[in-house]
N, C-alpha and C positions, 0 to 999 in steps of 0.2 A: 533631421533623421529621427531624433528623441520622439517630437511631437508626433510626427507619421506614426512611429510605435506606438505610442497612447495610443491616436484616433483609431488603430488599425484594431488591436487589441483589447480596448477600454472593457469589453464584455468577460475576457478572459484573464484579465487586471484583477476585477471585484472578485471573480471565483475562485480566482488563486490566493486573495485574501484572505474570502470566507473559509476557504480550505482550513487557510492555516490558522486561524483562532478558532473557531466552529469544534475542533476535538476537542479542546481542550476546557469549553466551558459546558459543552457535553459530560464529557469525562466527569469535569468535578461535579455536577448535579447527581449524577450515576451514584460515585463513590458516597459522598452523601445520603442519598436514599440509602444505598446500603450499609453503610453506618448507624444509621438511624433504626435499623429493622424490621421496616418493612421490602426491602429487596431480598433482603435474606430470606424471608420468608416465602415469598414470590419463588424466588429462584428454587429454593430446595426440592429435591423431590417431587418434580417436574412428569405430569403425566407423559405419552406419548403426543396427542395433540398439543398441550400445552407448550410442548419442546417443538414442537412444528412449527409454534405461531411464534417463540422465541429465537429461532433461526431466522425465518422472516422478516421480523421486525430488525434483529442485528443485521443480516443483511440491507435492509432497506437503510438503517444507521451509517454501515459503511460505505453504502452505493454513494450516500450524498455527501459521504463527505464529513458526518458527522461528528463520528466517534474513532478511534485508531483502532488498527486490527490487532495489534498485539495486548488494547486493553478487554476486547472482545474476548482474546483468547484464552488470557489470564481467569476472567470471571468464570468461563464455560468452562474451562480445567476443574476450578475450585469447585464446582456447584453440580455440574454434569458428570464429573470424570471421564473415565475412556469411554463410556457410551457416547459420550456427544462430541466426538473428536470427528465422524465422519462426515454429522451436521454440521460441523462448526466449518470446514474445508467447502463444505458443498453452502454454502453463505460466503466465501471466500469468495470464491468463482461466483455467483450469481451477485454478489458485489462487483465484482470487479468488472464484468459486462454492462453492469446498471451505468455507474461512472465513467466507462468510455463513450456509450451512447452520448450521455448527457453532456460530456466534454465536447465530442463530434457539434453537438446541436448548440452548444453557446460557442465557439472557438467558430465553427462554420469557416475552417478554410484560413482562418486570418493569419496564424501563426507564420502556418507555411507559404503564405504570400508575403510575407514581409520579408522572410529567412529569401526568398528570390531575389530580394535587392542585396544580397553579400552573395556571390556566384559562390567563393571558397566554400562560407557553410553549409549552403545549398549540397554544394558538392560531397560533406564528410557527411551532411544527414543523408543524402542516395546511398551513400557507401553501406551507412550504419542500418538501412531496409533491409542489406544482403546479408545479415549476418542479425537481425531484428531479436529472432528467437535468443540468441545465445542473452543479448542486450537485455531483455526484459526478464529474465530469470536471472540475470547477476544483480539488476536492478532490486528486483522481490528478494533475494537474500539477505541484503542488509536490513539489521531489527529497527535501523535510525533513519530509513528514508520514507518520508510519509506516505501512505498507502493511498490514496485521492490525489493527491499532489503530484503525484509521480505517476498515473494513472492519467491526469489532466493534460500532464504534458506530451507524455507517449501517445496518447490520444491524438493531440494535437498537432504534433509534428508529422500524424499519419501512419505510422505502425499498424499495420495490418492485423486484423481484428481477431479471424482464428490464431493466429499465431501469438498473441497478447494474452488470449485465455490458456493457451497449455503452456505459456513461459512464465502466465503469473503465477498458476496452479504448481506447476513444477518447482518455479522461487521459492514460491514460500512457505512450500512441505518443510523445507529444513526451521527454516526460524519459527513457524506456526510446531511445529511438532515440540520442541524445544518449550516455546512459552507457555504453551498446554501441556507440556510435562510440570512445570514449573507450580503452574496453578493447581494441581492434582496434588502436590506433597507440600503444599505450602500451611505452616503450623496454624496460620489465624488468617482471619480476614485482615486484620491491621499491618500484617508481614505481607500478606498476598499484595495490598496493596501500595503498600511505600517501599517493601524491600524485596521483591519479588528475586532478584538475584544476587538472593545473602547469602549464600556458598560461592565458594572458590572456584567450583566447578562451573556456578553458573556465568561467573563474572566472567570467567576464560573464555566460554562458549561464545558468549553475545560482541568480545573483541575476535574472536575467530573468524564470526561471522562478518563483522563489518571488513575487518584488512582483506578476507577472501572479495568482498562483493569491490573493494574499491581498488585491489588490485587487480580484478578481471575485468572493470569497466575501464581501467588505466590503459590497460594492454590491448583492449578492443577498441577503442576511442583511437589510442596514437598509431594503431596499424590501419582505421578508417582513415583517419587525416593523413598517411603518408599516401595510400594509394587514389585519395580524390586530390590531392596537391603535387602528385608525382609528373612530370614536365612529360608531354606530349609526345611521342619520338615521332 
């Protein structure tokens, strides 16, 4: 059964790999350059075109998987302010389409042919399509579930695609709004970046967020699996 998973999967194995080291060695070249001073410079004071092709590009970063969204949001807080808070949501969303496509086109199907062979899961994932929207917005609320990663799998398992973009856009207004405030009052770039939530206020916030996103996924998970495991009358 192992191996069938490999063979079946092997494509959507290495992407969920790359997923997950890929932000991080992104991230740290980022942080670096701007360290350094030349992304400061870059960044500041950003014409109107210039912020066009800086959404873009962050968007294309989080489409693939590159970069995390909340270090996206952190930098465009500090550099942009509230002007670039509307750019930064609208890269949110044209990420997060980019990355289900591309999930759809490497995964092709395979996840949810495998998930056929356990009839039960089969069963709680139809369940959890009926109630999809609620799913991928409690999902996008937590600040600690990876933004690609979690996009890969949703993708995968087949979640319906308008309904993915207005429950990721809707998730993640709370946490994105939150860590774009964060990067807007933040005292240095050396705070912004290692201690982004050195207030009390903020530490409280980001455990707010996560107990809220893992107790509505709790609640919606074990009311899927009673009603796809509920005995036939």
């Amino acid at each position: 059964m192992f191996r069938n998973f490999l063979l079946l999967n092997a494509r959507s194995l290495v992407a969920v790999l790359v997923l997950a080291v890929a932000p991080f060695l992104v991230d740290s070249l980022v942080t670096a350059w701007l360290y350094e001073g030349g992304g400061s410079m870059a960044l500041a004071g950003m014409s109107a075109p210039r912020m066009l092709g800086y959404f873009a590009v962050t968007a294309a970063l989080m489409g693939l998987g590159f970069t995390h969204t909340t270090f996206v949001a952190l930098v465009s807080g500090y550099f942009l302010g509230w002007e670039g808070f509307p750019g930064t949501v609208a890269a949110y969303a044209l990420a997060a389409a980019t990355c289900y496509r591309l999930a759809t086109l490497i995964d092709h199907g395979a996840l949810r042919r495998f998930l056929r062979l356990f009839p039960k899961a089969e069963a709680v994932i139809g369940e959890l399509e009926t109630e999809s929207l609620q799913l991928i917005i409690l999902v996008r609320l937590s600040p600690i579930l990876p933004f690609a990663l979690m996009t890969f799998v949703l993708a995968s398992v087949g979640v319906n695609f308008q309904r993915f973009i207005v429950g990721s856009v809707l998730g993640m207004l709370p946490r994105t709004l939150f860590v774009y405030w964060l990067g807007t009052r933040a005292a240095g770039l050396s705070v912004l970046l290692t201690h982004p939530e050195q207030t009390s206020v903020g530490q409280w916030l980001v455990v707010m967020l996560v107990l809220a996103s893992g107790a509505g996924l709790f609640v919606l998970i074990n009311h899927a699996a009673r009603r796809a495991l509920r005995p036939k009358s």
